[in-house]
matplotlib code that plots the C-alpha trace (Angstrom):
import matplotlib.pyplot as plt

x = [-44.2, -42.7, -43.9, -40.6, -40.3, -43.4, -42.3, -38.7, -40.9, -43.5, -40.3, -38.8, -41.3, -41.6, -38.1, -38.5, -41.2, -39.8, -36.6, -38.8, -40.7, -37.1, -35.7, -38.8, -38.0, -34.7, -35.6, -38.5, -35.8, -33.0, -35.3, -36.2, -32.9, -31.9, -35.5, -33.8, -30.2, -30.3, -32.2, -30.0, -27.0, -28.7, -29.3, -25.5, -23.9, -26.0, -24.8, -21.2, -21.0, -23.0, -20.8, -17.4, -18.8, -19.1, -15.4, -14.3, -16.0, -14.2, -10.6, -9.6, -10.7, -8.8, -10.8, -12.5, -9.9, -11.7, -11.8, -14.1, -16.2, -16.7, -17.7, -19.5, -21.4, -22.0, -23.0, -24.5, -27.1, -24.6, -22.9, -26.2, -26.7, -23.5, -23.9, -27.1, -25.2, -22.9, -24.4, -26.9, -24.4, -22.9, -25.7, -26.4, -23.1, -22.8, -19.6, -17.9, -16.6, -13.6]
y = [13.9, 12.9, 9.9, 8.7, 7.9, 6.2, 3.9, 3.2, 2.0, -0.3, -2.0, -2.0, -4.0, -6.2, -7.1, -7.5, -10.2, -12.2, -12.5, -13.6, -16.2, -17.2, -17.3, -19.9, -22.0, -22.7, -23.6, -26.3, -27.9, -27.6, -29.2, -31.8, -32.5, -33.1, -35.6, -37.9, -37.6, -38.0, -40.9, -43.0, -41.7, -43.1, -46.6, -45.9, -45.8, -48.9, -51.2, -49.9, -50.6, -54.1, -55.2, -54.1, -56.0, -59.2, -58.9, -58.5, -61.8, -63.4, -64.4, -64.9, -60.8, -57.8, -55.0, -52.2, -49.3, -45.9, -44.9, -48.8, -47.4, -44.3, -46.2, -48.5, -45.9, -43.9, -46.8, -49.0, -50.4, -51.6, -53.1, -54.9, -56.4, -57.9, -59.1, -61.2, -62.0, -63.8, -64.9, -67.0, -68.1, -69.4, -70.8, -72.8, -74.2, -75.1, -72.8, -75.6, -73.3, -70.2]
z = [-1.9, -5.1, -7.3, -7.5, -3.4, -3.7, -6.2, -5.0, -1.4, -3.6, -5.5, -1.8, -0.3, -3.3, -3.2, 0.4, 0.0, -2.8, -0.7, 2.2, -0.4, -1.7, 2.1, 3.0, -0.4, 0.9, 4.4, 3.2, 0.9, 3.6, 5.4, 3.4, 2.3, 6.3, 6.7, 3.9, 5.1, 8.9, 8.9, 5.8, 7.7, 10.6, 9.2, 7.5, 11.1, 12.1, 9.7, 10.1, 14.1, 12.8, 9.9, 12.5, 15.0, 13.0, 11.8, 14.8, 15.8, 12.6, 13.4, 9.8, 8.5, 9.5, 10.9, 9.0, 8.6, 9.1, 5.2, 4.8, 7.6, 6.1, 2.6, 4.3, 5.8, 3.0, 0.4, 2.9, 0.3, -1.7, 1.4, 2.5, -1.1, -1.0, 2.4, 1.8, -2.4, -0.4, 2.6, 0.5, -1.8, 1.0, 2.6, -0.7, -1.6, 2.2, 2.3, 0.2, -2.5, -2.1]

ax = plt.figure().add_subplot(projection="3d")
ax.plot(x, y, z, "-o")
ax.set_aspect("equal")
plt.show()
Protein backbone atom coordinates (compact mmCIF):
# COMPACT_ATOMS: atom_id res chain seq x y z
CA UNK A 1 0.00 0.00 0.00
CA UNK A 2 1.20 3.47 -0.63
CA UNK A 3 2.44 5.92 2.08
CA UNK A 4 0.24 8.43 0.80
CA UNK A 5 -3.20 6.27 1.80
CA UNK A 6 -1.74 5.84 5.05
CA UNK A 7 -1.36 9.33 5.73
CA UNK A 8 -4.61 10.82 4.14
CA UNK A 9 -6.37 7.99 7.00
CA UNK A 10 -4.04 9.37 10.08
CA UNK A 11 -5.05 13.20 9.01
CA UNK A 12 -8.65 11.55 8.56
CA UNK A 13 -9.01 10.44 11.91
CA UNK A 14 -7.36 13.46 13.34
CA UNK A 15 -9.80 15.71 11.79
CA UNK A 16 -12.40 13.28 12.86
CA UNK A 17 -11.43 13.73 16.61
CA UNK A 18 -10.89 17.33 16.79
CA UNK A 19 -14.35 17.77 15.34
CA UNK A 20 -15.60 15.38 18.00
CA UNK A 21 -13.52 17.60 20.75
CA UNK A 22 -14.97 20.78 19.03
CA UNK A 23 -18.61 19.10 18.72
CA UNK A 24 -18.33 18.31 22.83
CA UNK A 25 -17.07 22.15 23.41
CA UNK A 26 -20.17 23.33 22.06
CA UNK A 27 -22.52 21.11 23.74
CA UNK A 28 -20.87 21.97 27.48
CA UNK A 29 -21.35 25.67 26.63
CA UNK A 30 -24.80 25.22 25.10
CA UNK A 31 -25.35 23.74 27.98
CA UNK A 32 -24.31 26.03 30.22
CA UNK A 33 -25.60 28.85 28.53
CA UNK A 34 -29.29 26.99 28.91
CA UNK A 35 -28.46 26.31 33.13
CA UNK A 36 -28.17 30.33 33.42
CA UNK A 37 -30.95 31.19 31.00
CA UNK A 38 -33.83 28.85 31.96
CA UNK A 39 -33.77 29.52 35.37
CA UNK A 40 -33.51 33.85 35.10
CA UNK A 41 -36.20 33.39 32.45
CA UNK A 42 -37.85 31.36 35.07
CA UNK A 43 -37.67 33.95 37.88
CA UNK A 44 -38.39 36.62 34.71
CA UNK A 45 -41.89 35.06 34.14
CA UNK A 46 -42.51 35.00 37.92
CA UNK A 47 -42.21 38.51 38.55
CA UNK A 48 -44.10 39.28 35.34
CA UNK A 49 -47.43 37.20 36.38
CA UNK A 50 -46.54 38.97 40.01
CA UNK A 51 -46.01 42.61 39.05
CA UNK A 52 -49.59 42.00 36.48
CA UNK A 53 -51.25 40.73 39.13
CA UNK A 54 -50.71 43.63 41.47
CA UNK A 55 -51.84 46.18 38.68
CA UNK A 56 -54.56 44.52 38.14
CA UNK A 57 -55.51 44.80 41.92
CA UNK A 58 -54.69 48.68 41.49
CA UNK A 59 -57.73 50.58 40.05
CA UNK A 60 -55.79 53.74 39.30
CA UNK A 61 -52.84 51.74 36.68
CA UNK A 62 -53.60 50.37 33.32
CA UNK A 63 -52.51 46.92 32.63
CA UNK A 64 -49.18 45.76 31.38
CA UNK A 65 -49.40 45.68 27.49
CA UNK A 66 -47.51 42.56 26.05
CA UNK A 67 -44.29 44.51 24.82
CA UNK A 68 -44.03 45.78 29.19
CA UNK A 69 -44.36 42.05 29.91
CA UNK A 70 -41.89 41.13 27.64
CA UNK A 71 -39.38 43.93 29.15
CA UNK A 72 -40.39 43.22 32.31
CA UNK A 73 -39.41 39.77 31.80
CA UNK A 74 -36.34 40.27 30.30
CA UNK A 75 -34.86 43.04 32.76
CA UNK A 76 -36.57 41.90 35.71
CA UNK A 77 -33.68 43.04 38.04
CA UNK A 78 -34.04 46.34 37.06
CA UNK A 79 -37.81 45.94 37.55
CA UNK A 80 -37.34 44.57 41.16
CA UNK A 81 -34.96 47.52 42.10
CA UNK A 82 -37.38 49.93 41.20
CA UNK A 83 -40.06 48.17 42.84
CA UNK A 84 -38.49 48.07 46.36
CA UNK A 85 -36.81 52.25 45.18
CA UNK A 86 -40.15 53.10 45.37
CA UNK A 87 -41.87 51.00 47.66
CA UNK A 88 -39.67 52.23 50.46
CA UNK A 89 -39.78 55.61 49.39
CA UNK A 90 -43.18 55.32 49.82
CA UNK A 91 -43.18 53.56 52.87
CA UNK A 92 -41.06 56.52 54.41
CA UNK A 93 -42.74 59.53 53.18
CA UNK A 94 -46.04 57.73 54.24
CA UNK A 95 -47.18 58.03 50.46
CA UNK A 96 -47.62 61.85 51.19
CA UNK A 97 -45.62 62.95 48.23
CA UNK A 98 -46.49 62.46 44.04
Amino acid sequence: MPRGGSRGRDLLSRTEGAHARISQKVKMNMYFILSILVPYLAVGSIVTILFDKTLNDVEDVDNFTDREKLAVMLLWPISVIVFIYGFIKESVSGGNEK
